[in-house]
N, C-alpha and C positions, 0 to 999 in steps of 0.2 A: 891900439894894440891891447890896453889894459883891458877894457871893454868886452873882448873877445874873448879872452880867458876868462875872463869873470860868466859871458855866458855859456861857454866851451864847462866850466866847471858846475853850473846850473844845469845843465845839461843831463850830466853824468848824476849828479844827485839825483834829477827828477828817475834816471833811467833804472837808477839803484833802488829808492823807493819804489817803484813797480814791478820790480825784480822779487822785491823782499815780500812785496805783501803777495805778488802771486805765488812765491812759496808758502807763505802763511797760512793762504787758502786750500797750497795742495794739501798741507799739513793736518788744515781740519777735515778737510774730506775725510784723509787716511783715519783721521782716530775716528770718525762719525763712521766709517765701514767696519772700523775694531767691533767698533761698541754693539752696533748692527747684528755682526756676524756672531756675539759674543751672546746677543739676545734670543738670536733666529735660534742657534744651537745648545742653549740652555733649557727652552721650553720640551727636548726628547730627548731626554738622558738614556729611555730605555730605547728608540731605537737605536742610538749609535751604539749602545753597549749587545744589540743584537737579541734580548731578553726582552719577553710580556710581562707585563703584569700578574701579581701571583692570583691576583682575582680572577680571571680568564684560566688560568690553567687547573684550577682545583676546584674540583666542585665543590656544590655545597655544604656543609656538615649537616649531620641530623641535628634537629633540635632533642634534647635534652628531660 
């Protein structure tokens, strides 16, 4: 009977460790897409703010 609960309880340990580290993993996923999406949208500040660049809208100056 000891026997059984000893593996009864080996059991659950092993179930919980795979529990835990497959949340660990969804975990770094999520911060690996943070980061991702933090990068992808950092590189066009001017299109999401909907505004060109002031070099494209004004021409040239005379030179001097």
């Amino acid at each position: 009977m000891r026997n059984k609960e000893v593996r009864v309880k080996d059991e659950n340990v092993s179930r919980d460790r795979k529990r835990f580290a497959a949340a660990l993993g969804l975990f770094f996923v999520w911060v690996a897409l943070l980061i991702g999406l933090a990068v992808k949208s950092g590189y066009r500040p001017m299109d999401r703010a909907g505004m060109a660049p002031m070099a494209v809208d004004e021409p040239q100056a005379a030179p001097e």
